[in-house]
DRENDO-511864 format. One record per residue (C-alpha): x, y, z; residue number from 1. Coordinates in Angstrom, 1 decimal, decimal comma, always signed. Each point is the difference from the previous one (the first is absolute). Last residue first. Example, Ala and Ser with C-alpha at 12.3 -4.5 7.8 and 13.67 -1.06 7.14 Angstrom:
DRENDO-511864
      u      v      w resi
  +13,7   -1,1   +7,1    2
   -1,4   -3,4   +0,7    1
This chain:
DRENDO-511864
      u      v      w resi
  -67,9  -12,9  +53,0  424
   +0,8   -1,4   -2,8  423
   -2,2   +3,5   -2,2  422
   +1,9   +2,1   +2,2  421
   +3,6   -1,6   -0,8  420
   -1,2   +0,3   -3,6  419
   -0,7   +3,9   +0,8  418
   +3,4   +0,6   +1,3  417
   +2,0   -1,8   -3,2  416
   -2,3   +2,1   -2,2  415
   +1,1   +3,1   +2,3  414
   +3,7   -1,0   -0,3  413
   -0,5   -0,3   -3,8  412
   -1,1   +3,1   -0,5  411
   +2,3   +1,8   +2,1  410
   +2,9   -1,6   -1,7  409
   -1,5   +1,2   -3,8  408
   -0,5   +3,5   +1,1  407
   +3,8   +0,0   +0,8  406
   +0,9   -1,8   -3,1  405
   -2,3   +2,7   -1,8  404
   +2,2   +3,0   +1,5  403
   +3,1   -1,6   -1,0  402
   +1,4   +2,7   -1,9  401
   -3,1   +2,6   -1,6  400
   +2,6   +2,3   -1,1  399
   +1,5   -2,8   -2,2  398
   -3,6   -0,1   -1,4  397
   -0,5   +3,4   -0,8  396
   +3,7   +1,0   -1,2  395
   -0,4   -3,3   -2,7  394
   -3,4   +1,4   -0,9  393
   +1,5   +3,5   -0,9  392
   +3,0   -1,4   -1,7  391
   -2,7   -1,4   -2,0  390
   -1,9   +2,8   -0,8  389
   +2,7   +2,3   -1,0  388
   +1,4   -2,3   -2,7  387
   -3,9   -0,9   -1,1  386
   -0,4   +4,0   -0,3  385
   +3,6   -0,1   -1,7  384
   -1,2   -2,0   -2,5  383
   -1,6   +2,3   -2,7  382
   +3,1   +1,7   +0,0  381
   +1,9   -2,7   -1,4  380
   +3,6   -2,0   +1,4  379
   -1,3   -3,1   +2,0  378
   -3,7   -0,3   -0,3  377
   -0,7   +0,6   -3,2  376
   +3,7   -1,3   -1,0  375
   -0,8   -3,2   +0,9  374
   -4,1   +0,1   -1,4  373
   +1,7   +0,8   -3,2  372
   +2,4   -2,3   -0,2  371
   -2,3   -2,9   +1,1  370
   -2,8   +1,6   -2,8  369
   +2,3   -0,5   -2,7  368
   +1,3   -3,4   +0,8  367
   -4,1   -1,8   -0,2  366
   -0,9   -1,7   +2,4  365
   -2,1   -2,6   -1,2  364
   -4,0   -0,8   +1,3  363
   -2,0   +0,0   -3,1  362
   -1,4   +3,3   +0,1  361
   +3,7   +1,6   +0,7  360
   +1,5   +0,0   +3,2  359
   -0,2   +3,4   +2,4  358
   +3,2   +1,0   +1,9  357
   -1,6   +0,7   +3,3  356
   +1,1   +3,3   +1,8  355
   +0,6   -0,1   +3,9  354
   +0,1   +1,8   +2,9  353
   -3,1   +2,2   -0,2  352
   -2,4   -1,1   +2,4  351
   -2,0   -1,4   -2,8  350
   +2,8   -1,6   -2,2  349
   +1,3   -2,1   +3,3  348
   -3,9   -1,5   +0,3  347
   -0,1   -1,0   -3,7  346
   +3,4   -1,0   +0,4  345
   -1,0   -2,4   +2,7  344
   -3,5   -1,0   -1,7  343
   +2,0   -0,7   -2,9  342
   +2,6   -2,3   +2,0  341
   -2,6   -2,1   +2,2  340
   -0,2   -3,2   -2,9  339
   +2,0   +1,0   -3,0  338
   +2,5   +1,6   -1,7  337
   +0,7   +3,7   +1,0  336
   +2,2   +2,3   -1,6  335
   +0,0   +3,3   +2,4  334
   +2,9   +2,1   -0,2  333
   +0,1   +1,4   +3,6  332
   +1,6   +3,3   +1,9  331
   +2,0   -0,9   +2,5  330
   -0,7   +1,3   +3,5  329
   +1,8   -2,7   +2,0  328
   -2,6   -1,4   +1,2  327
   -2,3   +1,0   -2,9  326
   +2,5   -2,6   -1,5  325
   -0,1   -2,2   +2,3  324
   -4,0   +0,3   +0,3  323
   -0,3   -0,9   -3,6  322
   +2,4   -3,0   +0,1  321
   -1,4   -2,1   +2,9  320
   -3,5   +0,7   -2,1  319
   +0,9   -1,5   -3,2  318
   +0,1   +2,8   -2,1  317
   +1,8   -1,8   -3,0  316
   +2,8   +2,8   +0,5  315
   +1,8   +2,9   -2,4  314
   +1,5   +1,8   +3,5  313
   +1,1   +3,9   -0,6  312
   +2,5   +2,3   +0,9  311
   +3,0   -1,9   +1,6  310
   +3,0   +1,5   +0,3  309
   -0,6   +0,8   +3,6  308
   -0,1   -3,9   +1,2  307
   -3,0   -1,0   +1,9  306
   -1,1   -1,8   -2,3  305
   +3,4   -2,0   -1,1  304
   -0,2   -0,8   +4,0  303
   -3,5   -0,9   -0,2  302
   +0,4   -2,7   -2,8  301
   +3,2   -1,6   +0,8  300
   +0,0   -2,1   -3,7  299
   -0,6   -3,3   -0,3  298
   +0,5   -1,9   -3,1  297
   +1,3   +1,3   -3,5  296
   +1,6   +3,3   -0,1  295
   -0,1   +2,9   -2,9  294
   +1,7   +3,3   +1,0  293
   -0,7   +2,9   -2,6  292
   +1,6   +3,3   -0,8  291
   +3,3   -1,8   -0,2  290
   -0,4   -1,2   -3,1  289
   -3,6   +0,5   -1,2  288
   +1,1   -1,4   -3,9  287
   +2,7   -2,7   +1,1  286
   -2,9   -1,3   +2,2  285
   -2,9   +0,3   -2,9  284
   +2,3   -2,1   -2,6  283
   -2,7   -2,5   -1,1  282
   -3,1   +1,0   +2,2  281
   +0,2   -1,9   +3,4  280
   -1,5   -3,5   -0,1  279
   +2,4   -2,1   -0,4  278
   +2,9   +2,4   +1,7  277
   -1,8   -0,3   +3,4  276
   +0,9   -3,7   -0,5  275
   -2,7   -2,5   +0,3  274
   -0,4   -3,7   +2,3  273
   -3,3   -0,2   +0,7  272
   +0,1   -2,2   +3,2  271
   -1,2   +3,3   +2,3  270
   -2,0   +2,6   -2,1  269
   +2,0   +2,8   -0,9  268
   +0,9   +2,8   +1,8  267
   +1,3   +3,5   -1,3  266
   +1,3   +2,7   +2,0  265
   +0,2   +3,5   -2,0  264
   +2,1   +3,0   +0,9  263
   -0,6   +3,1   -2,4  262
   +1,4   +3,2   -0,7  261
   -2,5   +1,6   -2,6  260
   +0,7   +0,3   -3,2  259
   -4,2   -0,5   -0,9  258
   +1,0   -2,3   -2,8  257
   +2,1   -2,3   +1,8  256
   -2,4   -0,7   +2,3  255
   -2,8   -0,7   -2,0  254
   +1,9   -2,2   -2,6  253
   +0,5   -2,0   +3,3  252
   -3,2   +0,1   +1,2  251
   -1,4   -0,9   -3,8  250
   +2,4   -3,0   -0,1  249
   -0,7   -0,8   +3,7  248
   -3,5   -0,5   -0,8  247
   +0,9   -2,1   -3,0  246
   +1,6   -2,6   +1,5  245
   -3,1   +0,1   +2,9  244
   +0,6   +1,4   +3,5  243
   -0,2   -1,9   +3,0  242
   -1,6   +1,1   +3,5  241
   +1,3   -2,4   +2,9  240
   +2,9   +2,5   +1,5  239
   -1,1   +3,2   -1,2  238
   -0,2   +1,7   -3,2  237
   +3,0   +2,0   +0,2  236
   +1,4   +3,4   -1,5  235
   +1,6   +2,5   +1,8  234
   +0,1   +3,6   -1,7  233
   +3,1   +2,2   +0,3  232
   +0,7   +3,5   +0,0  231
   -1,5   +0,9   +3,8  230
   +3,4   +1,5   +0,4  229
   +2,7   -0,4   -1,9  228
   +2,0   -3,4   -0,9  227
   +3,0   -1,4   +1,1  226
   -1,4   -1,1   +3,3  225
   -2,3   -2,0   -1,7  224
   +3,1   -2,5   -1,2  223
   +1,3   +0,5   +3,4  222
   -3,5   -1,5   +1,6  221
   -1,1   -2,6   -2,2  220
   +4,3   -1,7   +0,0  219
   -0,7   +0,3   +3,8  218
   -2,3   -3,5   -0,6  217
   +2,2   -2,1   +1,5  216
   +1,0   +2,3   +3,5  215
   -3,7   +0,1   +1,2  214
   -0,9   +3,1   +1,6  213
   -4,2   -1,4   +0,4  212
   -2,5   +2,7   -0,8  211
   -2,8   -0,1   +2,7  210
   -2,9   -2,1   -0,9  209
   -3,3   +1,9   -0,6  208
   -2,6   -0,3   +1,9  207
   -2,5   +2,2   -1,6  206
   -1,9   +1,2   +2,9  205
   -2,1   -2,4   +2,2  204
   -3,1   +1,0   -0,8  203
   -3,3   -0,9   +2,5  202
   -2,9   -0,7   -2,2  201
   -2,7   -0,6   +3,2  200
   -2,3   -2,1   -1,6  199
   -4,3   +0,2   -0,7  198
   +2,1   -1,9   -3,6  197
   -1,7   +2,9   -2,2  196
   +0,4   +2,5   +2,4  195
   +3,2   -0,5   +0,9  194
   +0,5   -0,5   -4,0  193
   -0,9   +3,7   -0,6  192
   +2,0   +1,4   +2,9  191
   +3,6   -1,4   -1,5  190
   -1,5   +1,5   -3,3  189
   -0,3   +3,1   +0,6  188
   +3,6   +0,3   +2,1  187
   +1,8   -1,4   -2,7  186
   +3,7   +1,1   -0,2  185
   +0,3   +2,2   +3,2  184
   -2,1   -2,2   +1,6  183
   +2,5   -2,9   +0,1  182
   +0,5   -3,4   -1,4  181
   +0,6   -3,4   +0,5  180
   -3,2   -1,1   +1,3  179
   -1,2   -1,0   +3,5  178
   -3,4   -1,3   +0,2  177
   -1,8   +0,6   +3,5  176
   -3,4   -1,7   +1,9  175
   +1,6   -3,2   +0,1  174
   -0,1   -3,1   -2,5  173
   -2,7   -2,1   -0,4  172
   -1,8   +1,9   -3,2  171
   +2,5   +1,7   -1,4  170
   +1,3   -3,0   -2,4  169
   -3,6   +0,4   -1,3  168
   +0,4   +3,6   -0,5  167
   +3,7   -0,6   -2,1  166
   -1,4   -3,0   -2,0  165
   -3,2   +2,1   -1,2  164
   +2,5   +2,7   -1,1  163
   +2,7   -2,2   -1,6  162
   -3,1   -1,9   -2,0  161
   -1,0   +3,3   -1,4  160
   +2,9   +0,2   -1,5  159
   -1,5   -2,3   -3,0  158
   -1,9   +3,4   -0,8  157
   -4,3   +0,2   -0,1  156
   -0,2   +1,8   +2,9  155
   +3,5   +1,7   +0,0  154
   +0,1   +3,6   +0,2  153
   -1,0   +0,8   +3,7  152
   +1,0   -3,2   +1,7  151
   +2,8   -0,4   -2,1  150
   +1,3   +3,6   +0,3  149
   -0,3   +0,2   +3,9  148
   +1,9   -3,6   +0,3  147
   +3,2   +1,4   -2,1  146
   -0,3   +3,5   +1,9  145
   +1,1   -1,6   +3,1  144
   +2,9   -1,0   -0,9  143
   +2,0   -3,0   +0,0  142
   +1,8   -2,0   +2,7  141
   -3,4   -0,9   +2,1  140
   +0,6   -0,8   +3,8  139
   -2,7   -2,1   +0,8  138
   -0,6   +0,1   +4,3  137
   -1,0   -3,6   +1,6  136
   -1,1   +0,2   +3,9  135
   +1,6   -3,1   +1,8  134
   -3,0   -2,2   +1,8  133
   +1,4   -3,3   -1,4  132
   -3,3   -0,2   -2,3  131
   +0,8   +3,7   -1,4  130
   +3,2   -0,8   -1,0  129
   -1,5   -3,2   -2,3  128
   -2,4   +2,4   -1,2  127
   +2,3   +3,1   -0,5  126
   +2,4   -2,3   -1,9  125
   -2,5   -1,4   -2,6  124
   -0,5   +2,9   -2,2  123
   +4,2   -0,8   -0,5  122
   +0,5   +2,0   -3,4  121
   -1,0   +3,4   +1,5  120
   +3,1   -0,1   +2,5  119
   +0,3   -1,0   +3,8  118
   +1,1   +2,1   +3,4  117
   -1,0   -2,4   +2,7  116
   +0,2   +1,8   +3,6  115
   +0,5   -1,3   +3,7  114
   +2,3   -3,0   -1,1  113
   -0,2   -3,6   +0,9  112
   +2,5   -1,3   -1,2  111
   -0,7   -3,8   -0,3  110
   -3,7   +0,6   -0,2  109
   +0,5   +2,7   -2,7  108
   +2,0   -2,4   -1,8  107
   -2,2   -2,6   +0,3  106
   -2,6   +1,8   -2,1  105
   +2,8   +1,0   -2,8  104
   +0,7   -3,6   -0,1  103
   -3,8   -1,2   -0,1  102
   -0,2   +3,4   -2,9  101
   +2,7   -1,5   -2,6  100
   -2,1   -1,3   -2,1   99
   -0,8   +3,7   -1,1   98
   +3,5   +0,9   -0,5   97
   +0,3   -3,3   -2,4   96
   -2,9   +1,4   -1,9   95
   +1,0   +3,0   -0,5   94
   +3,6   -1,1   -1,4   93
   -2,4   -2,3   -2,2   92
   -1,6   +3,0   -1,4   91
   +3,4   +1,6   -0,6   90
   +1,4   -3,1   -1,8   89
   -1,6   +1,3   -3,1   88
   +2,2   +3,2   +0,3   87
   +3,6   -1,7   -0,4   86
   +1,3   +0,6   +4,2   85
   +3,3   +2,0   -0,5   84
   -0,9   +2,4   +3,0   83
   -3,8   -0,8   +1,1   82
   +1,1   -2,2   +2,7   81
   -0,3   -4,1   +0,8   80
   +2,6   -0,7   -3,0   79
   +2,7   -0,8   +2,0   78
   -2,0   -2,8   +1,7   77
   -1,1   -1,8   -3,1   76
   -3,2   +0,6   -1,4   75
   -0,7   -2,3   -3,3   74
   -0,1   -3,3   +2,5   73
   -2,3   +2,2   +2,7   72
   +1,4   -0,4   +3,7   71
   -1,3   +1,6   +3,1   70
   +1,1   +3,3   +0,4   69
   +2,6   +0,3   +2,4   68
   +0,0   +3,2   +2,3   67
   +3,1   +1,3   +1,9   66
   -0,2   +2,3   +2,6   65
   +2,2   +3,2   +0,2   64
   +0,5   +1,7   +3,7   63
   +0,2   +3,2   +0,1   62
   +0,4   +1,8   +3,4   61
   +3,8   +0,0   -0,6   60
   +0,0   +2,4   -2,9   59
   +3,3   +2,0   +0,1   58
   +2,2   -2,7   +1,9   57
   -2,0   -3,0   -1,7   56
   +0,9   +1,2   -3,8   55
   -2,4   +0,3   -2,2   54
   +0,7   +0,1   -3,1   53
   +1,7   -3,3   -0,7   52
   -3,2   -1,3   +1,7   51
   -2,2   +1,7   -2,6   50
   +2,0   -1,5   -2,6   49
   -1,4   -3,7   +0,7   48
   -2,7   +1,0   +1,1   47
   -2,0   -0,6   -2,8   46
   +1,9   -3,2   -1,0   45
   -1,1   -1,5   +3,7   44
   -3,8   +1,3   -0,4   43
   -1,5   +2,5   +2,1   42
   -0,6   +0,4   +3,1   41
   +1,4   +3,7   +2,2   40
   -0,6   -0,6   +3,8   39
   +0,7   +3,5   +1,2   38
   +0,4   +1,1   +3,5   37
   -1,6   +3,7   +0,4   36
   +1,7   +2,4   +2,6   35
   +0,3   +3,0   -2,4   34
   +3,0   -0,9   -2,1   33
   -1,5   -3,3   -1,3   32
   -3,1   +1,9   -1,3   31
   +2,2   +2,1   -2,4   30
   +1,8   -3,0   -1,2   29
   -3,1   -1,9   -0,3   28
   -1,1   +2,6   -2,1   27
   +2,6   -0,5   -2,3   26
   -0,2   -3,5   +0,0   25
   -3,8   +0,0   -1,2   24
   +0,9   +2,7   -2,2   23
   +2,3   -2,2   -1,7   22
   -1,4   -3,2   -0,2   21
   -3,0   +1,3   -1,8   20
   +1,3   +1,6   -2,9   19
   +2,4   -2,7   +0,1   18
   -2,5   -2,6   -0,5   17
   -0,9   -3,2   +2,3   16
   -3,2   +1,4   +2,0   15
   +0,9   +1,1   +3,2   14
   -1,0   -1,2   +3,9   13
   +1,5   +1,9   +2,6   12
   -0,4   -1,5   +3,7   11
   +0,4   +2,7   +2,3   10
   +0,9   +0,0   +3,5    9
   -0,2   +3,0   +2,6    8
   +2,1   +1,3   +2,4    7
   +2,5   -0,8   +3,1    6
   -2,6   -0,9   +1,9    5
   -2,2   -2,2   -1,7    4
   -4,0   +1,1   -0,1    3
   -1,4   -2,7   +1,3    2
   -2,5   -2,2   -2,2    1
């Protein structure tokens, strides 16, 4: 295989969730600016509102490739992604991804390119990359720490599973991992799985998307305007995270007692057809007034971060959103649910950046302890270490630029050199 050229090709591969979609795209971004040529597959409703994103004057070495699943009667096209899918379709999704491997395999005949970036939920990629003579790098979109803590801590755990699927999805890809991350977050740990995958761990920073100026959202940005500096906590659970009737009860109760300036974007699960006003304490909005902004659906999530009125970010802890807000050094209000998120706020609470609001023995949130953890970290003096802390991270890592990117590129031009090698 010749090098081409006017620079390398990539093939990226993700798995069919947001949190995975995103950092893919964003470090094919990054990767398209230095001489790479992206081929970006995924499916058609996937990319759907990537192509409105990017535009082929400021990304035109990104080309997006269409994958069809093949056809499942209770998995119609627009439901082959994570966002909307009802959960006990998600095994099928998987399984439709993994039939999917003879297209995959033609597609790297068709295209040919000198690298295949893939995910952990395509084991298979690295084999069928590997028989073309095309060296197969995983890019993981979590953390290291998660892997770390269920090798150490989980013998016996259901998590195991993830850690025995992570080292066998190692096995036939190349001698580096990349991972969404940095050393300034979790330097111990990003040298602890090296050695327990024999891997180069090489980070990629926290690729987080750049705020987009979007005029139909500006009604975020002048109502935070209005309020003082770092006075405001922003409150959302992600994009596929959904809280229970009840949860939001206690949140909101939460919220209203700590009197803090509050913006909260709540999602419900697509189909379910709910007012925010069903499931908001009776009279709550009249009560926080203008203190607090309550939106259903999207909100523009880095640019209310980056705002200076914000002072604190109540989050699930999914990892996209814990490195946006040490991104942007705001301080976190963990509430995690499930899967990834403990270990995530477990990780944020040890380097000082977040405080978890802790649920009663049988798992509720309970209103009390959401004020109290708020103010904690907004407005008491036993936050202003966490305060300090976390404007501290966000200097570190927006100090470190694009220094990983660059490490990244020479990587990858020496894997593409030492395949050429191994033709030869």
């Amino acid at each position: 295989m010749e090098t081409k050229q006017d620079g390398l090709s990539v093939l990226m591969l993700p798995w069919l969730a947001h949190g995975h979609i995103s950092p893919f795209l964003e470090l094919a971004k990054k990767l398209s600016k230095r001489n790479f040529h992206i081929y970006f597959c995924s499916t058609p409703i996937t990319l759907s509102p990537i192509k409105e994103q990017l535009s082929e004057k400021s990304f035109p070495s990104i080309q997006l490739v269409e994958l069809h699943l093949p056809a499942f009667p209770d998995l119609p096209p627009h439901h082959h992604t994570t966002k909307g899918l009802p959960p006990h379709l998600n095994p099928t999704l998987r399984k439709a991804l993994d039939m999917a491997e003879p297209t995959i395999s033609t597609l790297l005949k068709l295209l040919n390119p000198h690298l295949l970036i893939c995910d952990l939920f395509q084991p298979w990629a690295p084999v069928l990359a590997s028989a073309q003579n095309i060296p197969a790098i995983l890019f993981y979109t979590t953390g290291a720490a998660t892997f770390c803590y269920d090798n150490y801590h989980l013998d016996d755990h259901e998590y195991r599973g993830l850690m025995d699927w992570f080292l066998k999805s190692t096995k036939k890809s190349s001698n580096i991992i990349l991972m969404k991350t940095c050393r300034e977050i979790e330097a111990k740990y990003i040298d602890y799985l090296s050695v327990l995958t024999e891997k180069k761990i090489v980070p990629v920073g926290v690729l987080v998307q750049d705020p987009i100026d979007e005029n139909n959202h500006s009604e975020f940005i002048q109502w935070l305007s209005n309020k003082e500096q770092s006075s405001t906590v922003y409150v959302s659970f992600g994009s596929e995270c959904f809280l229970s009737h009840e949860e939001m009860e206690e949140i909101a109760h939460g919220l209203e007692l700590s009197s803090i300036n509050f913006i909260w974007a709540v999602k419900f699960p697509m189909g379910e057809k709910i007012r925010i006003d069903e499931v908001l304490p009776q009279g709550f909005l009249d009560r926080v007034g203008d203190r607090g902004m309550v939106v259903e659906g999207w909100a523009p999530q880095a640019k209310i971060l980056e705002h200076s009125s914000i002072g604190g970010f109540v989050s699930h802890c999914g990892w996209s959103s814990v490195v946006e807000g040490m991104r942007y050094g705001v301080p976190i209000i963990a509430m995690p649910l499930h899967g990834d998120q403990p270990l995530n706020a477990k990780l944020a609470a040890e380097i000082g950046v977040a405080m978890e609001v802790k649920r009663e023995k049988d798992g509720r949130i309970e209103r009390g302890e959401v004020a109290k953890v708020i103010r904690e970290v907004m407005v008491e003096k036993t936050g202003e270490e966490l305060r300090r802390k976390a404007n501290e991270m966000s200097e570190k890592i927006e100090k470190k630029g694009e220094e990983e990117i660059e490490v990244l590129v020479e990587e990858l031009m020496q894997l593409c050199k030492k395949s050429e090698r191994s033709e030869g």
